[in-house]
C-alpha positions as CSV (number, residue, x, y, z in Angstrom):
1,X,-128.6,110.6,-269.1
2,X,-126.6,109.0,-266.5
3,X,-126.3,109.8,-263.1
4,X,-124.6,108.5,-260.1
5,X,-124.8,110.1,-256.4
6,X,-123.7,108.7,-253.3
7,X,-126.2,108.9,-250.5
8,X,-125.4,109.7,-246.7
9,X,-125.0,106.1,-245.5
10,X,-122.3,105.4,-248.3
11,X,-125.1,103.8,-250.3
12,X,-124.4,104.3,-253.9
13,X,-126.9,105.2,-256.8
14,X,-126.8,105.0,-260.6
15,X,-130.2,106.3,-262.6
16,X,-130.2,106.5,-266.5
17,X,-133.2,108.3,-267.9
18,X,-134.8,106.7,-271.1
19,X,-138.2,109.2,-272.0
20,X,-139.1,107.0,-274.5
21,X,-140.9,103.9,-272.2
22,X,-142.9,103.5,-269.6
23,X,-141.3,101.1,-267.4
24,X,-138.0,101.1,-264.9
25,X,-136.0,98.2,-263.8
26,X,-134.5,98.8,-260.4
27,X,-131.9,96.6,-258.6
28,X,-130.2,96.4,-255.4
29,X,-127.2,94.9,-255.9
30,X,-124.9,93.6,-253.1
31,X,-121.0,93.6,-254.5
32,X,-119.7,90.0,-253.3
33,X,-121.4,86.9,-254.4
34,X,-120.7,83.2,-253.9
35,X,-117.0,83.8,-254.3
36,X,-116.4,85.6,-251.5
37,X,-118.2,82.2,-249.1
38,X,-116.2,80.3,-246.6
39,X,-116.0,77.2,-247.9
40,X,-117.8,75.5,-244.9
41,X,-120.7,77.8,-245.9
42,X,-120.8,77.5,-249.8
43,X,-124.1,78.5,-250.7
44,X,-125.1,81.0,-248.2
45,X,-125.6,83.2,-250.3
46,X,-127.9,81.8,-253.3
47,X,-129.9,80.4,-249.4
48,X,-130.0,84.1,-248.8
49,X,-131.3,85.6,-251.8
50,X,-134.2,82.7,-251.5
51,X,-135.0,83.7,-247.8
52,X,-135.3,87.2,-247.7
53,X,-138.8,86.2,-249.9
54,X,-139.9,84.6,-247.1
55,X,-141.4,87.2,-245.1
56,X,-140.5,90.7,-243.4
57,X,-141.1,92.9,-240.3
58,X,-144.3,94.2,-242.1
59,X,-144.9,91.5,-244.8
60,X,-146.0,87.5,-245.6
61,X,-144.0,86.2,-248.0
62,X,-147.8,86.1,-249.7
63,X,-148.4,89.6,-249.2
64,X,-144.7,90.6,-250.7
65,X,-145.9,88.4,-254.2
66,X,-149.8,90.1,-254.1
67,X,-148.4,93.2,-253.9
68,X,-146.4,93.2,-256.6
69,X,-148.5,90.8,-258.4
70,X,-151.4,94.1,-258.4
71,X,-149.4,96.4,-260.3
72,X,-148.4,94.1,-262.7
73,X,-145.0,94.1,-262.3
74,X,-141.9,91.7,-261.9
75,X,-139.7,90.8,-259.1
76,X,-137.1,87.9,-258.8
77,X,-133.0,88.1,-257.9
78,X,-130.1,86.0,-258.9
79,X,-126.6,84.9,-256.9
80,X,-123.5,84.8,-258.8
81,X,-119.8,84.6,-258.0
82,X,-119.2,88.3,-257.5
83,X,-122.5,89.6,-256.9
84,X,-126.4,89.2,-255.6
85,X,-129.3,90.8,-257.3
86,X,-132.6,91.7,-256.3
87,X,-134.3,93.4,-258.8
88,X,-138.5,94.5,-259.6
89,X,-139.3,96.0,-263.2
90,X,-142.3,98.0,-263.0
91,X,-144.5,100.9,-264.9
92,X,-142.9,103.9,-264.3
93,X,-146.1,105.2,-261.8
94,X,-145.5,102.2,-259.7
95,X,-141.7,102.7,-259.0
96,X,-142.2,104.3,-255.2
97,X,-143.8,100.6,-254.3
98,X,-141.4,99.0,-256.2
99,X,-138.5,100.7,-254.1
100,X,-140.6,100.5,-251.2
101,X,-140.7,96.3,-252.0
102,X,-136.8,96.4,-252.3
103,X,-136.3,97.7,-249.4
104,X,-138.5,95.7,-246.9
105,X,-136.7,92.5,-247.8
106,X,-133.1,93.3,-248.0
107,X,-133.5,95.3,-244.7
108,X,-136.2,93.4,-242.8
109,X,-135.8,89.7,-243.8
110,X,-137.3,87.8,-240.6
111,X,-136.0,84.2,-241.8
112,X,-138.1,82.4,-239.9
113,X,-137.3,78.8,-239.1
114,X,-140.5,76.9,-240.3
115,X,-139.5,79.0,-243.8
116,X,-135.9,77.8,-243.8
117,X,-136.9,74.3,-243.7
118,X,-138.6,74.4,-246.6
119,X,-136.2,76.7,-248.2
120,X,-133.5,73.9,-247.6
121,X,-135.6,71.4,-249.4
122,X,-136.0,73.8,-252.4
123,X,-132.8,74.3,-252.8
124,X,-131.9,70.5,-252.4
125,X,-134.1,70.4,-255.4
126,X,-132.1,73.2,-256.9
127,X,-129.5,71.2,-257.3
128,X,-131.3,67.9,-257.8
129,X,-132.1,69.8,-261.0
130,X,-128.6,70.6,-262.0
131,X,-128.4,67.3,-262.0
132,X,-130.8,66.0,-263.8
133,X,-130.2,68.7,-266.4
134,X,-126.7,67.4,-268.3
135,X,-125.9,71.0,-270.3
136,X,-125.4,72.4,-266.5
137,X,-123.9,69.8,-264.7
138,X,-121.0,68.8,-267.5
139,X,-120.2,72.9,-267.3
140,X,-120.6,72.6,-263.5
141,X,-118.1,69.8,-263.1
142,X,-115.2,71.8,-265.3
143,X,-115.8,75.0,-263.4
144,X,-115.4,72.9,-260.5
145,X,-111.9,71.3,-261.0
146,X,-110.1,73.8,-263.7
147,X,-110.9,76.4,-260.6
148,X,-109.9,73.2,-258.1
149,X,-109.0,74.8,-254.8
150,X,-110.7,78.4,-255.0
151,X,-113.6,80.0,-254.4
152,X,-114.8,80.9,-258.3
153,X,-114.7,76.6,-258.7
154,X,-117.2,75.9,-255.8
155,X,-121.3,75.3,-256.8
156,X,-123.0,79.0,-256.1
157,X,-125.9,76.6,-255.1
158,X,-123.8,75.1,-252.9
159,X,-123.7,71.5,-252.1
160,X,-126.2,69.3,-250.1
161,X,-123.8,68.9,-247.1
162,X,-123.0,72.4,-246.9
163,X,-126.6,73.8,-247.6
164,X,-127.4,71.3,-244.7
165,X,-125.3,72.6,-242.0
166,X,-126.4,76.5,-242.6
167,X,-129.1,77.1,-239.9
168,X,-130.5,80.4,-239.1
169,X,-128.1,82.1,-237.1
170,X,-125.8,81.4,-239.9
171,X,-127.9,83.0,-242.1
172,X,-128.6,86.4,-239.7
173,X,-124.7,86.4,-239.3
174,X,-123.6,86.6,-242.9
175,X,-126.6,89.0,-243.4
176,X,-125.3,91.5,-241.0
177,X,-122.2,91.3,-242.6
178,X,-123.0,91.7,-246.4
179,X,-126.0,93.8,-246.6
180,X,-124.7,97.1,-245.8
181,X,-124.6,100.4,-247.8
182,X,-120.7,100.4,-248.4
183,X,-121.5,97.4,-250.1
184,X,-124.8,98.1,-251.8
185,X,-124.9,99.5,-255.1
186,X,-128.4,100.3,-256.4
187,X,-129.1,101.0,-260.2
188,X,-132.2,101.8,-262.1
189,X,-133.1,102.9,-266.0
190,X,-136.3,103.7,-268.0
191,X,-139.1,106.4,-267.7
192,X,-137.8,108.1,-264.0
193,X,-136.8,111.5,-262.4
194,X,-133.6,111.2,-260.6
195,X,-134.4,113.6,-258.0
196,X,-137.4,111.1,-257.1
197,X,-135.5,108.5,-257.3
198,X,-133.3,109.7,-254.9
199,X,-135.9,110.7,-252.6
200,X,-137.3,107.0,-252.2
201,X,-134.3,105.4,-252.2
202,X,-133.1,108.0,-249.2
203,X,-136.9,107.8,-247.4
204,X,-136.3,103.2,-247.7
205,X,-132.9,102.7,-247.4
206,X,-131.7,105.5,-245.2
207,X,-131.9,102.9,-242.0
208,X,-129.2,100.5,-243.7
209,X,-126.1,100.1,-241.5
210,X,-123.2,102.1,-243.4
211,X,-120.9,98.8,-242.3
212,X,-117.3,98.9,-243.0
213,X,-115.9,97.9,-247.0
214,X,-115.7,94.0,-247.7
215,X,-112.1,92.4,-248.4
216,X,-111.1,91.7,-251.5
217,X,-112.0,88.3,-253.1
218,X,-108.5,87.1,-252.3
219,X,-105.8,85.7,-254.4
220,X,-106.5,85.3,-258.4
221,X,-107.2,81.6,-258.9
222,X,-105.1,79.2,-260.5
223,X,-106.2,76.9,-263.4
224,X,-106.3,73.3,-263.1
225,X,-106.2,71.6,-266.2
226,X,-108.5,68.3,-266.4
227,X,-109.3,65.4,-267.9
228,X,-112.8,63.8,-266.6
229,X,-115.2,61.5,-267.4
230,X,-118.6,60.8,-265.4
231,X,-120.7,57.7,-266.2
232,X,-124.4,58.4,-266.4
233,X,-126.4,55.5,-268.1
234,X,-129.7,56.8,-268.2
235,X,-128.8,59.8,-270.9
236,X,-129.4,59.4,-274.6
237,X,-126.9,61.8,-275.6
238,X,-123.2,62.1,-274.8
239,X,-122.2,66.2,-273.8
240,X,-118.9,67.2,-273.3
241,X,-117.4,70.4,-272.5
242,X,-113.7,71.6,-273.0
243,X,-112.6,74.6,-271.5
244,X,-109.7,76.7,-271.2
245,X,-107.9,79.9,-269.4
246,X,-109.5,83.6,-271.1
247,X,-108.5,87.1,-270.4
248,X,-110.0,88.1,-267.7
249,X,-113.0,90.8,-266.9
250,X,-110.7,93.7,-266.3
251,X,-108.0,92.8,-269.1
252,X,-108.1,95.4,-272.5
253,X,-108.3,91.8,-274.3
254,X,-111.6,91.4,-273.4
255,X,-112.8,93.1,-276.3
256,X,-110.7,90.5,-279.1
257,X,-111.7,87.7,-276.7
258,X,-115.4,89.0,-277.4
259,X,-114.8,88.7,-281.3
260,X,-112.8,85.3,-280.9
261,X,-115.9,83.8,-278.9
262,X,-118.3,84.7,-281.9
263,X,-116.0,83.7,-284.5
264,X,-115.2,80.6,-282.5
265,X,-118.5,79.4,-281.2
266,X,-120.9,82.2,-280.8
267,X,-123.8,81.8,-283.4
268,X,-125.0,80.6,-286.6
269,X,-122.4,81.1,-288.4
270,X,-119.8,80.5,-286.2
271,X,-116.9,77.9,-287.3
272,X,-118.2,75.2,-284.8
273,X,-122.0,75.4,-286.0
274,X,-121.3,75.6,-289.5
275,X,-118.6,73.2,-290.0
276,X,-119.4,70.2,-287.3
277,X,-123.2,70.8,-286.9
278,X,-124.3,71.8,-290.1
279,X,-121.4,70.3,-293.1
280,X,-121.4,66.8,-290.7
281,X,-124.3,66.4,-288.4
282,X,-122.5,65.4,-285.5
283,X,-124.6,67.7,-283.0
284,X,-127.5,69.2,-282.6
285,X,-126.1,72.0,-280.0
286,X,-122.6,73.3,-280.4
287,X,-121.3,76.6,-279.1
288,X,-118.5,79.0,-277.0
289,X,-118.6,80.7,-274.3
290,X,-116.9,83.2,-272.2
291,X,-117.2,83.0,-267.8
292,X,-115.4,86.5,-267.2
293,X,-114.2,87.9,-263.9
294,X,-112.5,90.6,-261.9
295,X,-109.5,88.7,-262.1
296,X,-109.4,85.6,-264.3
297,X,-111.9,83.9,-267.5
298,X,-112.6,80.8,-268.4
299,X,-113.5,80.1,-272.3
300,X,-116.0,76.9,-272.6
301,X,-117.1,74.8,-275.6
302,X,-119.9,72.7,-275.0
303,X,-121.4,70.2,-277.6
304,X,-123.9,67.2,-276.7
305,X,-123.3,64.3,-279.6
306,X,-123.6,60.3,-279.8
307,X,-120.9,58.6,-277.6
308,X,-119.3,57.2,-280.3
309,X,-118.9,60.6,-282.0
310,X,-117.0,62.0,-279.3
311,X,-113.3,61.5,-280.1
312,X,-114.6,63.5,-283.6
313,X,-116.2,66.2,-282.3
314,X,-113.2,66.6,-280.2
315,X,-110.8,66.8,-282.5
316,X,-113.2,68.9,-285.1
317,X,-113.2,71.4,-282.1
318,X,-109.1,71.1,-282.1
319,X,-109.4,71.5,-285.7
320,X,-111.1,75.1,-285.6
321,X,-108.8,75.9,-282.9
322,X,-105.9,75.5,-284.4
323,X,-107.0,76.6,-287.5
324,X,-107.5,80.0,-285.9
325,X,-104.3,80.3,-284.0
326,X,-102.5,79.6,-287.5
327,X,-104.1,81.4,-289.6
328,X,-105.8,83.9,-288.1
329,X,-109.4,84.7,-289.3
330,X,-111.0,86.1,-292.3
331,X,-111.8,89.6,-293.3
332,X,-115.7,88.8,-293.3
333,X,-116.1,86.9,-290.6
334,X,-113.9,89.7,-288.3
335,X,-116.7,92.3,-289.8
336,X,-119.3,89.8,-289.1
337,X,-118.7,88.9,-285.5
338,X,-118.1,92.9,-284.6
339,X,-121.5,93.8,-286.2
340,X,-122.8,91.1,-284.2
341,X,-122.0,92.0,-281.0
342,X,-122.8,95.6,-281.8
343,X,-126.4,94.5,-283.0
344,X,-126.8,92.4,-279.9
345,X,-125.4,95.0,-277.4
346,X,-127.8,97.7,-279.0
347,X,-130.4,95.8,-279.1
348,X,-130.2,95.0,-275.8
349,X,-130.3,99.0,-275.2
350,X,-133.9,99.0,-275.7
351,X,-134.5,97.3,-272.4
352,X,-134.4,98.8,-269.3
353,X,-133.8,95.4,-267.0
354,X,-130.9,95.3,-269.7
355,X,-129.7,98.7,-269.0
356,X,-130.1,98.5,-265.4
357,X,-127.9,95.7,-265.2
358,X,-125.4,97.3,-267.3
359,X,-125.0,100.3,-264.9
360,X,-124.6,98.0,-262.3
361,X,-121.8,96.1,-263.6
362,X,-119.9,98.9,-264.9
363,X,-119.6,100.4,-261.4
364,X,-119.3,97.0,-259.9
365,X,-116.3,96.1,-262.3
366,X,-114.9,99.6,-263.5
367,X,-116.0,101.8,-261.0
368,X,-117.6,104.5,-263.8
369,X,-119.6,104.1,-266.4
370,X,-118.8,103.7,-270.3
371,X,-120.5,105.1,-272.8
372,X,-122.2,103.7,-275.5
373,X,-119.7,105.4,-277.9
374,X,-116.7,104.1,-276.1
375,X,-117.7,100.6,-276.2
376,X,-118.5,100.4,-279.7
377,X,-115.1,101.9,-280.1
378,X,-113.4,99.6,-278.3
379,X,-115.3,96.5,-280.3
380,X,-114.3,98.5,-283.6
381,X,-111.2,98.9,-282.3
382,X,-110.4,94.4,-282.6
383,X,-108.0,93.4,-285.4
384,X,-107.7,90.5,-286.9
385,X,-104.2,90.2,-285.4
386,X,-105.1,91.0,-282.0
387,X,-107.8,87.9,-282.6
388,X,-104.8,85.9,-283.6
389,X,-103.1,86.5,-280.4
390,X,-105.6,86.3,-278.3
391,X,-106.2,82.7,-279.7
392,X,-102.7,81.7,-279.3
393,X,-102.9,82.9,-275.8
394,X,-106.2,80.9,-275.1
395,X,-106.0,78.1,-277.0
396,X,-103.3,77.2,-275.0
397,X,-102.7,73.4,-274.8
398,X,-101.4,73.8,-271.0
399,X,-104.7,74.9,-270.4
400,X,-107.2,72.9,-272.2
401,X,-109.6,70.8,-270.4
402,X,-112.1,68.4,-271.2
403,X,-115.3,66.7,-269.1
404,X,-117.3,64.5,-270.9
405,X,-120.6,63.1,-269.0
406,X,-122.7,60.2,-270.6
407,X,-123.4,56.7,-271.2
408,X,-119.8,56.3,-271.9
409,X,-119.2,52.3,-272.3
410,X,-116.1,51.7,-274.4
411,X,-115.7,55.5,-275.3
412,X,-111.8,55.2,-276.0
413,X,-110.5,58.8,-275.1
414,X,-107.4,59.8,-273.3
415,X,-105.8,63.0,-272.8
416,X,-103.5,62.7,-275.6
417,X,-106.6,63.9,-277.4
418,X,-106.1,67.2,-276.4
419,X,-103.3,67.8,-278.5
420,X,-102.9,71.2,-280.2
């Protein structure tokens, strides 16, 4: 059972009741993420999320991970574009100090200036590991210039210049600004009483400023279609990543773009698997995926091959493409990909971090919550033809980018490879 009720501050709270565990996942979610930064502060947020760790009012930052460290739970949080979440998962008879945890460091973060030194290096490392790691960094560098110009295209780690000019008053500032109950939503499932929950949330978070509502993220971004190349001689293996415009989070596409994903790119027996990994060998890692928004969506395709495979597996990828938008897709794999995503959503089900975030996002996004029977309506509800116009939509050569990052000497590519 699912219940929402809005506490006196204008903190907002979502329980769902699952009798049949004996844990609960419990987040306090703050409703703008990295998208919502001034660009001279990119990455205050992500530094944020790392520093409220660092020690309270009444806790070390070693007392905060003994404590939850003895009751055997788990505690960690997350920054993305349009939200930050700190969240603990813990046996249901320790959920007061789990509450009690949250609490202390989203309202009594001391960000003490020896900690935010360190923190800075951390986070330089961060990155240094986006980096080093060539699946993130070619996604990284599309997001960044088919998004050129707005908010959703900067790093949520931020960059080193900008990380380096955010001291701590910046910090306090956008602190006092963000964490307040009109824009904290807190969510929790698995073995709990809602009454109780209520009760500690009230008795922890009742001195959170009510603060006034945050602005809107601002104007919808624009896509920027690209065509980029980054040398970098020390990799073995050639990864490239084309990406194009999706329906967005709030669009009643979202559903066929779902099934078109799977069918595209989303597992084992997707069209890109099947056909370039496993009838020709050209990769080892092929797959789609969907970056979904309030407001916009981005559809990616990343594959990591041999340099000179590239113009191949490029045009392979075109191939399927096309071969989708003209034809449409096939009775099976249509019942395949929906039974998929079913399986995976129910499965998912089972687990209450998974449920707690789900409750989250819902309000977040939709402002209610579905239920479970509505959702697999709307997932039963995808045609093949809606598929087939989706794709035409999306796999829209205005649209279609392409970064490629590698040892890349005499790779002969061009835009006029992009041709659908």
């Amino acid at each position: 059972m699912i219940q929402k009720e809005v506490l006196p501050n204008g903190l907002t709270l979502i329980t769902e009741s699952m009798e049949h565990v004996r844990s609960v996942a419990i987040g306090v979610w703050i409703k703008s993420g990295s998208r919502r930064e001034r660009a001279p502060l990119n990455g205050i947020s992500h530094f944020i999320e790392h520093m409220v760790f660092k020690g309270t009012e009444s806790r070390t930052a070693q007392q905060i991970a003994k404590t939850i460290d003895s009751i055997g739970g788990q505690m960690d949080a997350f920054t993305a574009r349009e939200y930050i979440c700190f969240y603990t998962k813990v046996l249901d008879e320790h959920l007061p100090l789990g509450v009690d945890l949250l609490s202390d460091i989203v309202l009594n973060p001391l960000f003490p200036d020896e900690e935010i030194e360190k923190e800075r290096n951390v986070i330089y490392e961060e990155i240094n590991m986006v980096e080093d790691s060539p699946h993130d960094l070619v996604h990284e560098i599309l997001t960044e210039n088919f998004w050129k110009g707005h908010p959703l295209g900067r790093p949520i780690l931020g960059t080193k210049e900008s990380v380096a000019k955010i001291g701590r008053q910046e910090l306090f500032d956008y602190f006092r600004e963000c964490y307040t109950a009109a824009n904290i939503l807190i969510a929790a499932a698995g073995n709990l009483d809602h009454r109780k929950v209520v009760e500690a949330v009230k008795r922890n978070f009742d001195p959170l400023p009510q603060g006034g509502p945050i602005p809107e993220e601002g104007v919808p971004p624009e896509p920027h279609p690209v065509f980029l190349s980054r040398n970098k001689n020390e990799l073995e293996q050639t990864h490239l990543c084309l990406g194009t415009l999706s329906p967005s989070l709030a669009s009643e596409d979202r559903f066929a773009a779902h099934v078109l994903n799977n069918v595209l790119g989303g597992g084992l027996s997707s069209r890109l698997f099947q056909n370039i990994r496993e009838k020709r060998g050209l990769v080892y890692a092929i797959f789609s995926g969907l970056s979904l928004y309030k407001d916009a969506g981005c559809m990616t395709i990343y594959a990591g091959t041999a340099t000179r495979s590239v113009p191949e597996v490029v045009e392979l990828i075109l191939v399927e493409m096309r071969g989708i938008k003209q034809d449409g897709v096939e009775a099976d794999e249509l019942r395949r990909s929906i039974e998929n995503l079913k399986g995976g959503m129910m499965l998912s089900l089972e687990n209450t971090s998974d449920r707690m975030i789900t409750l989250a996002q819902h309000e977040i996004y939709f402002g209610r919550q579905f239920t479970l029977d509505e959702i697999l309506s709307g997932i039963e509800s995808v045609r093949a033809q809606d598929v087939t116009r989706v794709a035409r939509q999306t796999f829209d050569p205005r649209f279609l980018s392409l970064t490629v990052l590698g040892r890349l000497d005499g790779l002969q590519l061009d835009r006029g490879c992009l041709q659908l």
